[in-house]
C-alpha positions in Angstrom: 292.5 174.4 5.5 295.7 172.0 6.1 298.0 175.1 5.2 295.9 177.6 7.2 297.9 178.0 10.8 295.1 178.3 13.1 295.3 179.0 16.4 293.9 177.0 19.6 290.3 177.8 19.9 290.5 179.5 16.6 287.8 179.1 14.0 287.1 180.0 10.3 284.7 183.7 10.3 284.5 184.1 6.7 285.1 182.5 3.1 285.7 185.0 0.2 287.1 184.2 -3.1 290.9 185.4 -4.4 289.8 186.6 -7.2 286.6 188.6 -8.0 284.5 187.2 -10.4 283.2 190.4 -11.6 286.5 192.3 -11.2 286.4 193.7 -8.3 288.9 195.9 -6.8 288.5 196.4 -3.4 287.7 193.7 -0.5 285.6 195.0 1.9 286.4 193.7 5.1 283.9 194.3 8.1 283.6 193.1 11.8 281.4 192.2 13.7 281.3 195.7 15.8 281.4 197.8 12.4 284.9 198.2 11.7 285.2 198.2 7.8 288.6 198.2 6.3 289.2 198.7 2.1 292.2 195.9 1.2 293.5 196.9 -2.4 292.4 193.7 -4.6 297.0 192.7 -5.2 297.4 192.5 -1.4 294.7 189.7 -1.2 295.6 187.6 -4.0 297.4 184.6 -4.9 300.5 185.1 -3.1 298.9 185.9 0.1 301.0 184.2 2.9 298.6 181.8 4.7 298.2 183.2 8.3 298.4 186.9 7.6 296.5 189.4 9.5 294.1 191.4 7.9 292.0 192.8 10.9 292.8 192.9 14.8 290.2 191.5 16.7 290.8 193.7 19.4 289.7 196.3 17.0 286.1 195.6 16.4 285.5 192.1 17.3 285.9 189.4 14.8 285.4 189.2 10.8 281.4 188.9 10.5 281.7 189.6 6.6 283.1 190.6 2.9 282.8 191.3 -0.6 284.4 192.7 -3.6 283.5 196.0 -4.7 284.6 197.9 -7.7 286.0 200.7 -5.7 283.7 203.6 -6.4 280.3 202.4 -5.7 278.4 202.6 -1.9 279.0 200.3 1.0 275.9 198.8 2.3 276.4 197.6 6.0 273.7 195.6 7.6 273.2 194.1 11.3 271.9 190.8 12.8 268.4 193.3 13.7 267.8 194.5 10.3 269.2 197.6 10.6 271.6 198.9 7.6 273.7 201.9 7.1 274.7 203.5 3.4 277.8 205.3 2.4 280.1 206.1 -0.3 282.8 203.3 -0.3 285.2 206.5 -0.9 284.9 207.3 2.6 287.1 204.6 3.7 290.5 205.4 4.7 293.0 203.0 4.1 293.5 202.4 7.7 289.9 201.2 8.1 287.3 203.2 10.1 283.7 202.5 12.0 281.6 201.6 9.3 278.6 201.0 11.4 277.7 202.2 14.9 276.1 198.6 16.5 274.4 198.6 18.9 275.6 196.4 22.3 273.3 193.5 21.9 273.3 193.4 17.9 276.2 192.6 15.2 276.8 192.6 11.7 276.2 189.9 9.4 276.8 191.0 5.6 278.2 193.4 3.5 277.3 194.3 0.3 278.6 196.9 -2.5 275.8 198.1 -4.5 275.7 200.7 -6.9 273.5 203.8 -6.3 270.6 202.9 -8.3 271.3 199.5 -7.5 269.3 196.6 -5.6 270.4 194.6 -2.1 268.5 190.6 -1.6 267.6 190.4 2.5 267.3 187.1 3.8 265.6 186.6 7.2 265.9 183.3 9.7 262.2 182.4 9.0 262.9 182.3 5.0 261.4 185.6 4.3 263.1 188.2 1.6 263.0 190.9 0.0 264.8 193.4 -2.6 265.7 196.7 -0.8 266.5 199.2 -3.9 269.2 202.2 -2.6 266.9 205.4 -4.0 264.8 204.4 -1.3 267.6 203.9 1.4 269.0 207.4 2.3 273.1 207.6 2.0 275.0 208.7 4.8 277.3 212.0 4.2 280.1 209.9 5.9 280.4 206.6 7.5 280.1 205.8 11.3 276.6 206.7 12.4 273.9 204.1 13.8 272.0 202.1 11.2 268.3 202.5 9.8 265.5 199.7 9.1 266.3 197.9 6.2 264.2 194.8 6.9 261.5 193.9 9.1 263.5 190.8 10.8 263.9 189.2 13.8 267.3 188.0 12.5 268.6 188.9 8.7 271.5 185.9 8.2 272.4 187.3 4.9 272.2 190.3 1.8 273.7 190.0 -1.6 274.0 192.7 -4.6 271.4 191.5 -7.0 271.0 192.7 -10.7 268.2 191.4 -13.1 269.8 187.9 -14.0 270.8 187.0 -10.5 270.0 183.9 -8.7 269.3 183.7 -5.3 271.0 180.3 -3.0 269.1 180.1 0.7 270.6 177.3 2.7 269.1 176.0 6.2 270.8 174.9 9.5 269.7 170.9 8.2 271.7 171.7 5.3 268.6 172.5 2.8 269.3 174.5 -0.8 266.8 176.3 -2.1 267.5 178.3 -5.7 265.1 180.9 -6.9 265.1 183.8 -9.4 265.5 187.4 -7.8 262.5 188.3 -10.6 260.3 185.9 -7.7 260.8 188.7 -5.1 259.0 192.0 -5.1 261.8 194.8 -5.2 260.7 197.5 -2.8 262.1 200.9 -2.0 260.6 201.2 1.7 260.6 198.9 5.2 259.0 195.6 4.4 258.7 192.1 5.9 259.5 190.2 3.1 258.0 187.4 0.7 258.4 183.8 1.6 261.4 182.6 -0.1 261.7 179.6 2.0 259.5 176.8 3.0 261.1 175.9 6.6 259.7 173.0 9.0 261.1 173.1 12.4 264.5 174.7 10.5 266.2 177.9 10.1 268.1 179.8 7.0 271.2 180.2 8.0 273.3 181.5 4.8 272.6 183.4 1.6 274.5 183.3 -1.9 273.7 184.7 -5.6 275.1 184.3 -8.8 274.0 185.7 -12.3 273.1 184.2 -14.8 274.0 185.2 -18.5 270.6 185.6 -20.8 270.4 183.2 -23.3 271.9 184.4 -26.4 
């Protein structure tokens, strides 16, 4: 962060890597009020100058999150409340839009870039998780309008693309890592609480990851 010109009372929102590991096209860029915004994969890599704006806070609040997509899938947005919205990523201008309509006392907390027939991990605060599979989420004709249940959560702190081989990172506010398989979590197409992913004593999660893993050959 020594290079990264920050002003006073500035703080860091969101960490993303440079390059996609999948090879991604697209970062999806949303804020906290819903504003999403589709930055072509060249204009974010390594000669990015440190400092450079990529969102207005004015516009939308503050980053809340990203991820890469591959530039023809659906954009999943989902809120601090549980509730998500579903659209084709192709609806995005290039100037950015309202993803998400949010409601005054809620805010985003993740983005994710699943394909149509794909699968989204939920993480709740208490620990609790669960699969949500997009047949059973209803797309949106065009991005913008309020959100639908996609959890039964007080407050969702995370949701990550998950495929067969991925691995699922839960970390809590004392700094605890749990890693699990996302075979260990009942995928479901409807509104569910969740499975305990996350043994938690007087703790919270706080942040949510996943990686795959490559079957043995």
């Amino acid at each position: 962060l020594a290079r990264f010109p920050m002003r006073p009372g500035e703080r860091l929102a969101i960490v993303a890597t440079d390059t996609p590991v999948d090879g991604g096209a697209f970062l999806l860029l949303v804020t906290e009020r819903g504003q999403i915004r589709r930055i072509a994969r060249q204009y974010v890599g390594p000669s990015l100058q440190p400092g450079t704006v990529l969102c207005d806070p004015r516009d939308g609040g503050a980053p809340a999150a990203a991820c890469w997509s591959h530039g023809a899938g659906e954009v999943f947005i989902v809120t601090r409340s549980g509730l998500a919205i579903r659209f084709s990523e192709r609806q995005v201008p290039v100037r950015g839009c309202l993803g998400l309509r949010v409601n005054p006392d809620d805010r985003v907390v993740a983005v994710a870039a699943p394909a149509a027939d794909g699968g989204v991990f939920l993480l709740s605060q208490d620990g609790k998780g669960t699969v949500r599979l997009m047949p059973g989420f209803s797309a949106n004709k065009s991005p913008g309008s309020g959100g639908k249940v996609a959890i039964k959560a007080d407050v969702v702190v995370g949701a990550h693309v998950v495929d067969a081989q991925s691995d699922l990172f839960a970390i809590s506010r004392l700094g605890k890592v749990i890693r699990f398989q996302v075979s260990e979590v009942p995928a479901k197409e409807g509104v569910v609480q969740g499975v305990n992913c996350m043994a938690l004593r007087a703790d919270d999660c706080v942040a949510l990851t996943a990686g795959s893993v490559a079957p043995a050959a």
